[in-house]
C-alpha beads as a LAMMPS data file, in Angstrom:
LAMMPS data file: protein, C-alpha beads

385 atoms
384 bonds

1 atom types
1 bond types

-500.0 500.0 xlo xhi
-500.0 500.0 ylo yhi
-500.0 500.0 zlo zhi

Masses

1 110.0

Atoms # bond

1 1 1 -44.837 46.561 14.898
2 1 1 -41.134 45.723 15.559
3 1 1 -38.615 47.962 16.690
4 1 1 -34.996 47.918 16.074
5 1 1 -32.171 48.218 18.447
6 1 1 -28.993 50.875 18.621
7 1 1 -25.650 50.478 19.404
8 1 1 -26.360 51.642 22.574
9 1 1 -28.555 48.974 23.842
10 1 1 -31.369 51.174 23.535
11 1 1 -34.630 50.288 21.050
12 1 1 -35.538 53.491 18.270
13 1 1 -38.769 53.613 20.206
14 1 1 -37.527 54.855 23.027
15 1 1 -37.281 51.591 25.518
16 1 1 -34.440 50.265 27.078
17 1 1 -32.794 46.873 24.718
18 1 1 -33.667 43.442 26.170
19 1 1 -30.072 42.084 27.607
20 1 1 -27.841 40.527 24.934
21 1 1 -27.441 36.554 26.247
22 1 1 -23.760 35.716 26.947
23 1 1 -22.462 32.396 26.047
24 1 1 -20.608 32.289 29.270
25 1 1 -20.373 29.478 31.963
26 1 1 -19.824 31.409 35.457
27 1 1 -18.863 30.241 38.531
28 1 1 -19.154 32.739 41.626
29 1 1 -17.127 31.326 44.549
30 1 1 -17.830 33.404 47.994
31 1 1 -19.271 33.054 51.571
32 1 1 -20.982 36.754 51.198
33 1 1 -24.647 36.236 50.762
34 1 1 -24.734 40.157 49.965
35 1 1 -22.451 39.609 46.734
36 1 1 -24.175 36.389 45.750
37 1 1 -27.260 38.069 45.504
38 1 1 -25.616 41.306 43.259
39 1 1 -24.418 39.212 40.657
40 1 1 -27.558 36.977 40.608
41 1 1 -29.452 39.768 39.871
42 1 1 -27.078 41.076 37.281
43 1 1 -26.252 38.118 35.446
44 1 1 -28.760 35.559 36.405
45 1 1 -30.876 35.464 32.874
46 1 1 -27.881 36.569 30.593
47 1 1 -25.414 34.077 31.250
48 1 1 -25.650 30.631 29.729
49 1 1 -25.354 28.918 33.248
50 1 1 -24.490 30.482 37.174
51 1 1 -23.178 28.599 39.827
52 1 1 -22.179 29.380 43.322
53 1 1 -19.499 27.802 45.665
54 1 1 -19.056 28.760 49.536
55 1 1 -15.249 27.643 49.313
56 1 1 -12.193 25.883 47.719
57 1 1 -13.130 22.813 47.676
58 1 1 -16.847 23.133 46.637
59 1 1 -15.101 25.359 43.398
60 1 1 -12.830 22.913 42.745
61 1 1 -15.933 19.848 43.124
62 1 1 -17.972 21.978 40.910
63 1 1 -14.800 22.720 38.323
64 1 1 -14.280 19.137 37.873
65 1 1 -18.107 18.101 37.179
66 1 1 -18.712 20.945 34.653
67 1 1 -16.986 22.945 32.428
68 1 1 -16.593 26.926 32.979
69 1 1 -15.344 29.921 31.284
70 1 1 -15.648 32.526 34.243
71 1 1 -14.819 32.305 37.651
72 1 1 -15.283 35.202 39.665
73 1 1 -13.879 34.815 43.146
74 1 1 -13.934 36.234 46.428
75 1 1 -10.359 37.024 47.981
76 1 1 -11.510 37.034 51.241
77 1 1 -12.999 33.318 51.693
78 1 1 -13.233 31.768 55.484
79 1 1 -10.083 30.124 56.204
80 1 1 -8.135 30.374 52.583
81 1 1 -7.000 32.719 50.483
82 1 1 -9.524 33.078 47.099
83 1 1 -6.099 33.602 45.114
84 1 1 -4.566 30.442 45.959
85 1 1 -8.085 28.817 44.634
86 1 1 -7.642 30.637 41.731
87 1 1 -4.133 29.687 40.848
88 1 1 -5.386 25.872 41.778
89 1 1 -7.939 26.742 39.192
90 1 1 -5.987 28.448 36.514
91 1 1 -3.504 25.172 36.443
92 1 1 -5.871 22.718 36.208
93 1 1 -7.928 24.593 33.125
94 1 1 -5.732 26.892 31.813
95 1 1 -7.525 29.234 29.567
96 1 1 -10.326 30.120 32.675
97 1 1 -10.663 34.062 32.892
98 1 1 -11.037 35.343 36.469
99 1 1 -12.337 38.408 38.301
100 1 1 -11.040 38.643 41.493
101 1 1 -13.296 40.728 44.405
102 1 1 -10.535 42.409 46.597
103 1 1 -10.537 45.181 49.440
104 1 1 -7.743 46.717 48.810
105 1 1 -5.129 45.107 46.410
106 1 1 -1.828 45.510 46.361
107 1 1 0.370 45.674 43.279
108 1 1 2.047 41.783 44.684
109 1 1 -1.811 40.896 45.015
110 1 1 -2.365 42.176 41.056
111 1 1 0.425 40.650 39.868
112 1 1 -0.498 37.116 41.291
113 1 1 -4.225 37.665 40.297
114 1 1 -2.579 38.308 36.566
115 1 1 -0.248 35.984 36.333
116 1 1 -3.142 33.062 37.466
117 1 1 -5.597 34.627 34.412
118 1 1 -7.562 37.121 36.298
119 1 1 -8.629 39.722 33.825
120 1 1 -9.405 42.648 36.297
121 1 1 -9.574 43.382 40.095
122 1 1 -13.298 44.712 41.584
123 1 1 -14.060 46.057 45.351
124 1 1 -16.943 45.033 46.582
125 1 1 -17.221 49.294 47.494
126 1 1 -17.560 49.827 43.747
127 1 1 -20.728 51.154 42.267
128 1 1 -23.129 48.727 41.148
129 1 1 -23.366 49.716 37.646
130 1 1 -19.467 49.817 37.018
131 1 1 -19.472 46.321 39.059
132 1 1 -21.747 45.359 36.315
133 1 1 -19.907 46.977 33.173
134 1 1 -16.639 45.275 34.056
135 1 1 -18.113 41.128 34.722
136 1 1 -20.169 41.587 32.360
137 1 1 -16.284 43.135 30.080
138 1 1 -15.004 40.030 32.194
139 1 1 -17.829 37.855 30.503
140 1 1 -17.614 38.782 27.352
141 1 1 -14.282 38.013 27.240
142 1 1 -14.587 34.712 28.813
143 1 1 -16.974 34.239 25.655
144 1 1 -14.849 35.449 23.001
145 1 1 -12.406 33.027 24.403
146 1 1 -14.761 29.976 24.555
147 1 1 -15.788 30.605 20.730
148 1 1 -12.048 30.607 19.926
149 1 1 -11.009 27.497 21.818
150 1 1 -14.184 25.704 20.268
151 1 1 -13.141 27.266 16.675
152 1 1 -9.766 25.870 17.477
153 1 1 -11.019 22.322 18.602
154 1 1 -13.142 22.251 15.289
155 1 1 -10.312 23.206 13.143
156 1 1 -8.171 20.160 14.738
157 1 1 -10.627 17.781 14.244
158 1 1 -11.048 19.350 10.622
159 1 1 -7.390 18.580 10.432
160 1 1 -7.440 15.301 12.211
161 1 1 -10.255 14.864 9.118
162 1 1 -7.797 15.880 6.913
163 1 1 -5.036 14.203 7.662
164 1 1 -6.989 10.661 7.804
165 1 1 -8.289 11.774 4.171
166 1 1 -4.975 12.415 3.206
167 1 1 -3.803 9.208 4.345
168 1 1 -6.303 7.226 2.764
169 1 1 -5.951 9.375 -0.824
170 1 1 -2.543 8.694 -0.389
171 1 1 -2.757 4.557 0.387
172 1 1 -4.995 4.764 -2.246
173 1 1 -2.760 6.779 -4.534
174 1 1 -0.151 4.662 -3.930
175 1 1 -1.972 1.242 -4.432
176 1 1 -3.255 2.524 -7.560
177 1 1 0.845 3.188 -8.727
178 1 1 1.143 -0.287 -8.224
179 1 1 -1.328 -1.416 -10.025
180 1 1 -0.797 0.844 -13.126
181 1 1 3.284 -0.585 -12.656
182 1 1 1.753 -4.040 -12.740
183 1 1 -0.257 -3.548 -15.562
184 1 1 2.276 -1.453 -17.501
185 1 1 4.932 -4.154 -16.857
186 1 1 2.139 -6.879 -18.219
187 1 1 1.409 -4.967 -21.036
188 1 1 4.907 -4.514 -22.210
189 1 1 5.372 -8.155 -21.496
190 1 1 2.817 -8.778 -23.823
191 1 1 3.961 -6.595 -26.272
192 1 1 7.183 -8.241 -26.043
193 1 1 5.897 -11.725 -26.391
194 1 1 3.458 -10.632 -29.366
195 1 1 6.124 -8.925 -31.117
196 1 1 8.584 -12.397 -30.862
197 1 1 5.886 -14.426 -31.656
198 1 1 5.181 -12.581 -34.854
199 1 1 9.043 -12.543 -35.350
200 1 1 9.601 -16.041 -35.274
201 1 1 6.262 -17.249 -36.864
202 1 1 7.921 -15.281 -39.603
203 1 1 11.112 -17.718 -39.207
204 1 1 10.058 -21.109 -38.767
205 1 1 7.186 -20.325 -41.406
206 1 1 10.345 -20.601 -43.618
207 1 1 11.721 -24.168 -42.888
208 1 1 10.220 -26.903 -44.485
209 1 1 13.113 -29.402 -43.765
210 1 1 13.312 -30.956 -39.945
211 1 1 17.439 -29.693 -40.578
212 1 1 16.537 -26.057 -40.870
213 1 1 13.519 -25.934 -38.691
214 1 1 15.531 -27.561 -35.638
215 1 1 18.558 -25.194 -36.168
216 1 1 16.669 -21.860 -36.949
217 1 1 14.616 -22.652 -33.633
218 1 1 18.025 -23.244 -31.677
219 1 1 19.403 -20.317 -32.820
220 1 1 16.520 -17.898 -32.080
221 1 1 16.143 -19.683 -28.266
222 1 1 20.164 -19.073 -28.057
223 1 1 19.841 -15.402 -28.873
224 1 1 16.694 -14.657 -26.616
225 1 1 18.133 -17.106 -23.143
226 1 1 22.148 -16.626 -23.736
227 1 1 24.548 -18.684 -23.775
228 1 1 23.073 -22.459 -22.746
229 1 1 23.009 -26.280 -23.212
230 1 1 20.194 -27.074 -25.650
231 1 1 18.962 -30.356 -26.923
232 1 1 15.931 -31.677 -29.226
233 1 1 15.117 -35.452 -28.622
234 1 1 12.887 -37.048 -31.321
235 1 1 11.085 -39.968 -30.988
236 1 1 11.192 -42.668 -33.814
237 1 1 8.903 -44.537 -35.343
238 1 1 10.073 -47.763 -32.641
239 1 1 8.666 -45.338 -29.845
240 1 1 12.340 -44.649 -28.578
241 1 1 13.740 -41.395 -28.276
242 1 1 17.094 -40.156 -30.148
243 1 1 19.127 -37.317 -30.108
244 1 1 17.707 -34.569 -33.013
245 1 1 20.003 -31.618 -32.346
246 1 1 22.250 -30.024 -29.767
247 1 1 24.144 -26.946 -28.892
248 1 1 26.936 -27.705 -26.434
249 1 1 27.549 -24.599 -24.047
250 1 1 29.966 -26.123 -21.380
251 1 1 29.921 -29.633 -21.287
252 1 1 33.090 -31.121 -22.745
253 1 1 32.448 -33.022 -26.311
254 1 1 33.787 -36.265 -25.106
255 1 1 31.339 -36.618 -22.180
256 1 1 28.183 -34.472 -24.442
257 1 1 27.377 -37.441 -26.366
258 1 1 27.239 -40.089 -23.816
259 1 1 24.767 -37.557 -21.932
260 1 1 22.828 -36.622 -23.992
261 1 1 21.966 -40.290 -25.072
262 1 1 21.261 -41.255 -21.373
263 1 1 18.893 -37.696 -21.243
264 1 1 17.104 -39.472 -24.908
265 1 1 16.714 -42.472 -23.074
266 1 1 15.887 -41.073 -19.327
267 1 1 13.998 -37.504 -19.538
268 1 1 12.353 -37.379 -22.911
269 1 1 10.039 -40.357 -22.090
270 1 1 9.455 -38.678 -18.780
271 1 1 7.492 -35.959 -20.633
272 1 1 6.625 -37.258 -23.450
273 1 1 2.692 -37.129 -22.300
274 1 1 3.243 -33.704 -20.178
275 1 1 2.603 -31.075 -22.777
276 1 1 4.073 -27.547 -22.038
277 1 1 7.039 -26.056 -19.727
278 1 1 8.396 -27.800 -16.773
279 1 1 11.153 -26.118 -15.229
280 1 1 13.385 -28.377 -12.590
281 1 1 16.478 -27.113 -10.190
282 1 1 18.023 -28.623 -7.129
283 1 1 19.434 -32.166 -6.836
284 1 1 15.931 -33.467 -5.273
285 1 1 13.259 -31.966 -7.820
286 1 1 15.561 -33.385 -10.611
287 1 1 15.441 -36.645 -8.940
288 1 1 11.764 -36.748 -8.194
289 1 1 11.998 -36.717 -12.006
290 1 1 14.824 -38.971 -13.339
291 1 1 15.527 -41.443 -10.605
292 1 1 19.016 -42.782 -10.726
293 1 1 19.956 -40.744 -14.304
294 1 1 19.469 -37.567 -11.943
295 1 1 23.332 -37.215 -11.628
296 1 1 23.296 -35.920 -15.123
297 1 1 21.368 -32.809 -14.200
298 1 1 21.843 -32.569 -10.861
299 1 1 23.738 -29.027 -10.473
300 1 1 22.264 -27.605 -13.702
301 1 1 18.808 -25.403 -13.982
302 1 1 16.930 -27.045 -16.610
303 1 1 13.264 -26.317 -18.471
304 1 1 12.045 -29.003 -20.764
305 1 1 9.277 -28.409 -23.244
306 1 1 7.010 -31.020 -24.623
307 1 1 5.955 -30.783 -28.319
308 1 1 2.708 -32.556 -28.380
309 1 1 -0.188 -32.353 -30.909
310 1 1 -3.594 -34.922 -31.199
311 1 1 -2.314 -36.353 -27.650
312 1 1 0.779 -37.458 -29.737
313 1 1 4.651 -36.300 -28.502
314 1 1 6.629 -34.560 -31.500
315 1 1 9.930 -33.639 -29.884
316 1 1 11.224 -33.114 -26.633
317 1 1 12.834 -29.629 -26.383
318 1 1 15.347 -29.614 -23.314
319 1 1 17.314 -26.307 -22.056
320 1 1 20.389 -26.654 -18.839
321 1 1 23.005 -24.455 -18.004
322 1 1 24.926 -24.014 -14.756
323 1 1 22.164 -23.258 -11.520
324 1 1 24.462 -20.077 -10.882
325 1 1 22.959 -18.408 -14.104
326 1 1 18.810 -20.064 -13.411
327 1 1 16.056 -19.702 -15.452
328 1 1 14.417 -16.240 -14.889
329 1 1 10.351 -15.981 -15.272
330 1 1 10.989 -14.258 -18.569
331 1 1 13.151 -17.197 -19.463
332 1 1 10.234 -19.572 -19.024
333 1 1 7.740 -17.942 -20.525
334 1 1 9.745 -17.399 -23.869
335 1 1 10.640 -21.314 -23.888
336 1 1 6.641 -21.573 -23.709
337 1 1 6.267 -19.677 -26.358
338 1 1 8.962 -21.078 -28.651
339 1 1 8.101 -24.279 -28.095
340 1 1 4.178 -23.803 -28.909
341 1 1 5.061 -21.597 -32.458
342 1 1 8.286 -24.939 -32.893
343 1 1 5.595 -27.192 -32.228
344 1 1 3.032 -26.041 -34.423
345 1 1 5.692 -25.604 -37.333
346 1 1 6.947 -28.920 -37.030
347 1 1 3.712 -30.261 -37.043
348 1 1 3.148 -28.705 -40.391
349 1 1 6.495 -30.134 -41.669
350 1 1 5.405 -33.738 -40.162
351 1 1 2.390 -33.080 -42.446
352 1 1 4.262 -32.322 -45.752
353 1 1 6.327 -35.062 -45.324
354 1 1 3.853 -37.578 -44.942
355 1 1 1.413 -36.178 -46.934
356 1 1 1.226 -38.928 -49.339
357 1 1 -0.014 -41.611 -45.950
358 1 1 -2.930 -41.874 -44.357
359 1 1 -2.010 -40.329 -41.123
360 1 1 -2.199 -43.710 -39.193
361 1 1 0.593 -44.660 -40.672
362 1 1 2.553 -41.333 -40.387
363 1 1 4.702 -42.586 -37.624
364 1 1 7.361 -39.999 -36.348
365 1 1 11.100 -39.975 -36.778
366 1 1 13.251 -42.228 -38.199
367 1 1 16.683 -43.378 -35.604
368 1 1 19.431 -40.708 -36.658
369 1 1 21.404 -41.821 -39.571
370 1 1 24.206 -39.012 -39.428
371 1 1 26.166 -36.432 -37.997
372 1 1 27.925 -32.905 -38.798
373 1 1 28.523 -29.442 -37.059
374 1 1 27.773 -26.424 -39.230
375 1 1 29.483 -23.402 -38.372
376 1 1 26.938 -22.093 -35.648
377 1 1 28.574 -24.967 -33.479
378 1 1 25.235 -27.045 -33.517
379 1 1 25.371 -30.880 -34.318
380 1 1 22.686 -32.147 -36.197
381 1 1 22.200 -35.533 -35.391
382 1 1 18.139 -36.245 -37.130
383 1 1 16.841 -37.029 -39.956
384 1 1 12.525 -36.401 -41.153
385 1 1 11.262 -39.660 -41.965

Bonds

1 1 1 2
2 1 2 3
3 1 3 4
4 1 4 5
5 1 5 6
6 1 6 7
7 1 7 8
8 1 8 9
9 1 9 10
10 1 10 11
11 1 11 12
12 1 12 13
13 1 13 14
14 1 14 15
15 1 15 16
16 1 16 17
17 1 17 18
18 1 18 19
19 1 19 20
20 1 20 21
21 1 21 22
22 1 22 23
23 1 23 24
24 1 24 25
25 1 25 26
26 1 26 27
27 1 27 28
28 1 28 29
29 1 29 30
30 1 30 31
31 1 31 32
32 1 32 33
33 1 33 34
34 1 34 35
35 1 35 36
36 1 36 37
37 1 37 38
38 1 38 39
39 1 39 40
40 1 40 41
41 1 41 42
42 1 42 43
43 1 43 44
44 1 44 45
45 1 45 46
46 1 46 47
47 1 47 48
48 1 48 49
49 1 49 50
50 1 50 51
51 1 51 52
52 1 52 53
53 1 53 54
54 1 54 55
55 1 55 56
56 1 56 57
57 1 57 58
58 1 58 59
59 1 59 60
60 1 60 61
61 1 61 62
62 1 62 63
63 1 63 64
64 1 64 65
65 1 65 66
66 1 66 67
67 1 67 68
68 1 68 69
69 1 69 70
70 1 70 71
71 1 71 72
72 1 72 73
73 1 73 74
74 1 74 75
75 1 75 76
76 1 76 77
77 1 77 78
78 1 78 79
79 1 79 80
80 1 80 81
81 1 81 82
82 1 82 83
83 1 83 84
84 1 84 85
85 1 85 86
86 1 86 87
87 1 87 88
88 1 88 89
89 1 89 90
90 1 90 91
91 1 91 92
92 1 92 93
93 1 93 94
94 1 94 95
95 1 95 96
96 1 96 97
97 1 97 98
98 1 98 99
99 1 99 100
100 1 100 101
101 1 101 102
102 1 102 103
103 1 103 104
104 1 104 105
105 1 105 106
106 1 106 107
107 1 107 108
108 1 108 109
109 1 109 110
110 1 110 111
111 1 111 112
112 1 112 113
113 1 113 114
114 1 114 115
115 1 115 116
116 1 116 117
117 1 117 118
118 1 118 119
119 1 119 120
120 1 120 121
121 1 121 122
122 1 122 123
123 1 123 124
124 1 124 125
125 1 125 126
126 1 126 127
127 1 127 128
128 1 128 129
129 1 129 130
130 1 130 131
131 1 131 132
132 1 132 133
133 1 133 134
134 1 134 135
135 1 135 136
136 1 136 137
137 1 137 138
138 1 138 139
139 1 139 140
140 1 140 141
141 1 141 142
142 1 142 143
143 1 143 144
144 1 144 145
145 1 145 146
146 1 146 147
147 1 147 148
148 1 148 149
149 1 149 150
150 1 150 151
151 1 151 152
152 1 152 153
153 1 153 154
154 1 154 155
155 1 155 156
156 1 156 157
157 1 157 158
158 1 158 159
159 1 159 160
160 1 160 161
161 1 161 162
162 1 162 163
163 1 163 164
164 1 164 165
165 1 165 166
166 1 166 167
167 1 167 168
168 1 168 169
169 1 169 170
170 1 170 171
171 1 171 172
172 1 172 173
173 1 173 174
174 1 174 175
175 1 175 176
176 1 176 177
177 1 177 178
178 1 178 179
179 1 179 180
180 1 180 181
181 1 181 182
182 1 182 183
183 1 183 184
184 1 184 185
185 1 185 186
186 1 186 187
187 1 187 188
188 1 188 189
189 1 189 190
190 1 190 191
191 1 191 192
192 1 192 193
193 1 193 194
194 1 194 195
195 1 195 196
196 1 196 197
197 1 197 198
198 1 198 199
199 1 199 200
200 1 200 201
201 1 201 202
202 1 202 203
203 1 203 204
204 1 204 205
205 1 205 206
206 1 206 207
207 1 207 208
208 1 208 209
209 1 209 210
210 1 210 211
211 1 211 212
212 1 212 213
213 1 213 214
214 1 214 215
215 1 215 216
216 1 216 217
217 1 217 218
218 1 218 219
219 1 219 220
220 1 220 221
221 1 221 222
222 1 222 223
223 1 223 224
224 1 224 225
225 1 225 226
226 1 226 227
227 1 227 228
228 1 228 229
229 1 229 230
230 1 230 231
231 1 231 232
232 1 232 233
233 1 233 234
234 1 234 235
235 1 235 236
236 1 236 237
237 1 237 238
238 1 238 239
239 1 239 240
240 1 240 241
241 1 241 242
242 1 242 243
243 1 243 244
244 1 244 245
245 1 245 246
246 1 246 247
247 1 247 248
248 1 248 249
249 1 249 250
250 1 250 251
251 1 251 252
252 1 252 253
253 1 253 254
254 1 254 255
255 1 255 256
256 1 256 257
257 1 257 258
258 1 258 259
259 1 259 260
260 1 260 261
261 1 261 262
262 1 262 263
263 1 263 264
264 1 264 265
265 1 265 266
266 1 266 267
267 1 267 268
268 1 268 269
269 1 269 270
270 1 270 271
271 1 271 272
272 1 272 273
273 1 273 274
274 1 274 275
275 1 275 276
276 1 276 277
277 1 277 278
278 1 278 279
279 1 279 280
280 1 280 281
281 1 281 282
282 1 282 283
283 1 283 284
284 1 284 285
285 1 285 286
286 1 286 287
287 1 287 288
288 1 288 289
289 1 289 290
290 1 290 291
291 1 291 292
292 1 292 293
293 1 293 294
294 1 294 295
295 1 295 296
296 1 296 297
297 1 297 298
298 1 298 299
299 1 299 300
300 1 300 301
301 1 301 302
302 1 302 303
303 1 303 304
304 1 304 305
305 1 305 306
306 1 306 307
307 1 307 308
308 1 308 309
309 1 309 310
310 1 310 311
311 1 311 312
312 1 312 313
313 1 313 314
314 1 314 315
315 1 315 316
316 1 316 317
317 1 317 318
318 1 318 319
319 1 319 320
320 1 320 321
321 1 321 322
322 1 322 323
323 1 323 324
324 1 324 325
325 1 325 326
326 1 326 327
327 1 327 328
328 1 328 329
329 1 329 330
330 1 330 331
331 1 331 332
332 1 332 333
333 1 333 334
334 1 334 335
335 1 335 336
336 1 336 337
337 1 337 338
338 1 338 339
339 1 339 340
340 1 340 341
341 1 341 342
342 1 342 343
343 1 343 344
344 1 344 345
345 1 345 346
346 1 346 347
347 1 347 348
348 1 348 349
349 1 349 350
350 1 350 351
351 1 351 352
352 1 352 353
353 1 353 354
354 1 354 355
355 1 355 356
356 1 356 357
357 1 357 358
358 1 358 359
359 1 359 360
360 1 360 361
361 1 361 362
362 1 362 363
363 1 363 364
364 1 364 365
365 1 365 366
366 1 366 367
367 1 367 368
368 1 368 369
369 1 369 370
370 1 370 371
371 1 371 372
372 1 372 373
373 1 373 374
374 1 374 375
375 1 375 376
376 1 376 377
377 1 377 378
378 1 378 379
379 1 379 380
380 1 380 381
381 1 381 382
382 1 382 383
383 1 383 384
384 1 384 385
């Protein structure tokens, strides 16, 4: 049958209580066999571990191989003073709880014994049951205090935790920002480039006639890039290429015409079997490209598209303007995208116009036959066949 246990220590049946275990490490530091023997007899089972030192320098071995949360100490040790071991003791590990065994101390000797984290002051004439009430107070303490520092350490490391968890959340919080900016800014990019492309399907679904189709497409490229040089070089049916239409930005009139010619003759053949966008800038991309005609492009930022459908060129759609104002991203991929919805509608025109062939004999363009400027400032130098 089991019994329970008072407040008192004492079992309802009667018996003294079995000894409460203290999670204390002690260390007992003293030459007197007499005293060693007292406390192992009081403490001995109780305590989570008991050591003894004869001196100084044993305590302060023994301090640095294990840990310990009570060191009761003997004032009067052969040939030092027990205090100075416990201030020695005290600054190495501060935090260590103390009982000092002392003859007769004086208030100095209390204060010192204080100040280095003694918690009380014991003669060795004391009764042995209040020598045992106040260690084992001293003990308890010395516990409460180890449970405390370890609740502290865990709480650190909890916070340590913490703070790496935050870190990470937060990386990870701010990666995924990125990503949703990246795929909000594609997605209104998208948006954009669907809503033009329905816009100017809409357009160039209108023109029927090379004239119209050339300068609706100019104009719509001119109101999405700004102001800039833009030309359309059509090949004929003698496999040259001639001058279609042209917006002149900054280039005076006199000296347009003679280079644009030289760009019919020099870049359009260049790309007439590289389908897509090609953007060029600096004086030794342009001339990877055009050789000894580079000069005419040379300071300018230029993107060149290249109408091409059943491995057959349509037009050559070329865009410059001064390199201080280049071609953004966004600039290139609306050229791509005009020049695929141009492409496909002058395909369709090539078609009506030639219906009546078989489409063998379809050829392209014929050479220009005329000139005029409407009042958009484009001159409209092509003709359809």
């Amino acid at each position: 049958m089991d019994h329970g246990q008072d407040n008192a220590g004492h079992r309802d049946d009667g018996h003294p209580a079995d000894p409460v275990p203290i999670r204390a490490r002690v260390l007992v530091v003293s030459a007197r066999p007499s005293l060693k023997r007292k406390i192992e007899s009081m403490f001995g089972p109780e305590v989570e571990s008991l050591r003894f030192a004869r001196g100084g320098a044993a305590a302060d071995r023994m301090l640095d191989d294990a840990a310990c949360d009570l060191i009761i100490i003997d004032r009067a040790l052969p040939g030092e003073d027990g205090l100075d071991v416990l201030e020695r003791a005290a600054e190495a590990r501060p935090g260590l709880s103390g009982v000092v065994i002392i003859d007769s101390p004086s208030a100095d000797d209390a204060v010192r014994a204080m100040r280095a984290g003694a918690c009380d002051l014991i003669s060795p004439r004391t009764r042995s049951g209040e020598v045992r009430r106040r260690i084992e107070a001293a003990a308890r303490k010395a516990e409460r205090s180890r449970s405390r520092e370890e609740r502290v350490g865990r709480l650190r490391r909890l916070c340590h935790t913490l703070k790496d968890a935050r870190e990470q959340v937060s990386g990870q919080v701010g990666e995924l920002c990125n990503d949703l900016v990246e795929a909000y800014r594609d997605m209104s990019d998208q948006l954009t480039d669907t809503r033009m492309t329905g816009e100017l399907e809409t357009l160039l679904g209108q023109e029927l006639e090379i004239e119209g189709l050339l300068r609706t497409m100019l104009e719509y490229t001119l109101a999405k890039l700004g102001p800039t040089n833009a030309a359309v070089f059509l090949p004929s049916s003698g496999g040259e290429f001639s001058l279609g239409a042209y917006v002149n930005h900054d280039v005076p009139k006199d000296h347009a015409e003679l280079m644009l010619d030289h760009l019919a003759d020099s870049l359009a053949p260049v790309f007439e079997e590289r389908p897509g966008v090609h953007e060029l800038s600096g004086h030794t991309e342009i001339a990877a490209w055009l050789g000894a005609d580079a000069h005419w492009l040379e300071d300018r930022g230029t993107l060149v598209y290249s109408c091409c459908a059943d491995d057959e060129c349509l037009a050559v759609l070329t865009l410059f303007r001064d390199q201080g104002r280049a071609f953004a991203e966004q600039d290139v991929r609306t050229v791509s995208i005009i020049g695929g919805l141009f492409c496909d509608q002058l395909e369709r025109v090539i078609r009506v116009h030639h219906r009546h062939l078989p489409k063998d004999s379809w050829g392209v363009f014929d050479p220009p036959t005329r000139d005029d400027t409407d009042d958009f400032g484009f001159e409209d130098y092509g003709n359809a066949a």
